[in-house]
C-alpha positions as CSV (number, residue, x, y, z in Angstrom):
1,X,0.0,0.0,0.0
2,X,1.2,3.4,-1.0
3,X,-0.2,6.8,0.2
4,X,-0.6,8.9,-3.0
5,X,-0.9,12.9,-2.7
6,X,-2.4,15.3,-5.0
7,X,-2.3,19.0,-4.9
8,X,-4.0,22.1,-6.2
9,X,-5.4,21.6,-9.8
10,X,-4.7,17.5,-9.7
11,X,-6.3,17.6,-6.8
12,X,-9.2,19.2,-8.2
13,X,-9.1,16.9,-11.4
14,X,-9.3,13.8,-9.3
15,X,-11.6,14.8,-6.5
16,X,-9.8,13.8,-3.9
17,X,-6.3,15.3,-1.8
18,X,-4.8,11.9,-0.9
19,X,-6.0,7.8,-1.2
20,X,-4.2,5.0,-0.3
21,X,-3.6,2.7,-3.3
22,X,-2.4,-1.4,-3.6
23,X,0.2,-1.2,-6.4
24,X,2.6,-3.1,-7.5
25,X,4.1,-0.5,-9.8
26,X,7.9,-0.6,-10.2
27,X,7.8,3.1,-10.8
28,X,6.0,6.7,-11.0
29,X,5.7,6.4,-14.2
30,X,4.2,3.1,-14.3
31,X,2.1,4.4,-11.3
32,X,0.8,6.8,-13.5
33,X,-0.1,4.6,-16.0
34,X,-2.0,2.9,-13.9
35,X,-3.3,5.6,-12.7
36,X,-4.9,6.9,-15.8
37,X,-6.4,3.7,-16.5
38,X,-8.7,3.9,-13.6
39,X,-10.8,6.6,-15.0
40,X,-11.0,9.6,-17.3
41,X,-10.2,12.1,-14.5
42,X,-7.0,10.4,-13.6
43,X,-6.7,10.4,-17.5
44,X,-7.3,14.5,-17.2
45,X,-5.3,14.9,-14.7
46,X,-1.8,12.8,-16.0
47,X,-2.7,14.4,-19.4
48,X,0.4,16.4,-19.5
49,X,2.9,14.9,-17.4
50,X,5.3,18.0,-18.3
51,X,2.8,20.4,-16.3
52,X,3.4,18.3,-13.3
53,X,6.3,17.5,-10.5
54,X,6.9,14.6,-8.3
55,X,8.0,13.5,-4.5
56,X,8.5,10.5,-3.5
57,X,8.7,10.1,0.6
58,X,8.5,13.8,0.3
59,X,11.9,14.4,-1.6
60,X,11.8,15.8,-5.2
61,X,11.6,12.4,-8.0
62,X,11.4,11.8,-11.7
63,X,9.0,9.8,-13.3
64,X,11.7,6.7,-13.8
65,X,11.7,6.8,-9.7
66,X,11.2,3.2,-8.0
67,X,8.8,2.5,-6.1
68,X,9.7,-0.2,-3.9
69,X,9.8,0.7,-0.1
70,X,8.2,3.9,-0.7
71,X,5.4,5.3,1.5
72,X,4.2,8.3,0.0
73,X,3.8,9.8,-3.8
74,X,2.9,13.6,-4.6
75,X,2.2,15.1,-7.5
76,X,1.6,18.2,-7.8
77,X,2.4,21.8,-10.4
78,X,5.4,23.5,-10.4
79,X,6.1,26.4,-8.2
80,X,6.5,29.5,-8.8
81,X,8.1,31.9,-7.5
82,X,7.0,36.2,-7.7
């Protein structure tokens, strides 16, 4: 079991801030993928993976980050700073 996160407009995509999913994904990316299988507003919301940053256990990740031992997934946009 994985917590996964979702912030601001993926949060408001999916409906939901966090859910606690069984995967067996070897990484984000293939989290993802699973992901957007499960419906069209995970679809939505993983539309542009370029518009969107990841953490795994709360430090900064790319989307060929493993999954195995992790706790927690984030996504969310990118900051910005002004």
């Amino acid at each position: 079991m994985i917590d996964v996160l979702y912030f601001a407009w993926v949060r408001e995509r999916i409906g939901t801030g966090r859910e606690r999913i069984d995967t067996a994904a070897p990484t984000v990316a293939a989290l993802v993928e699973e992901l957007r299988r499960r419906e069209e507003r995970y679809a939505a919301a993983f539309a542009d993976l370029s518009a969107l940053r990841v953490a795994v256990d709360q430090e900064l990740a790319g989307w060929d980050a493993p999954l195995a031992g992790a706790r927690e997934v984030a996504f969310f946009p990118p900051m910005t700073g002004g």
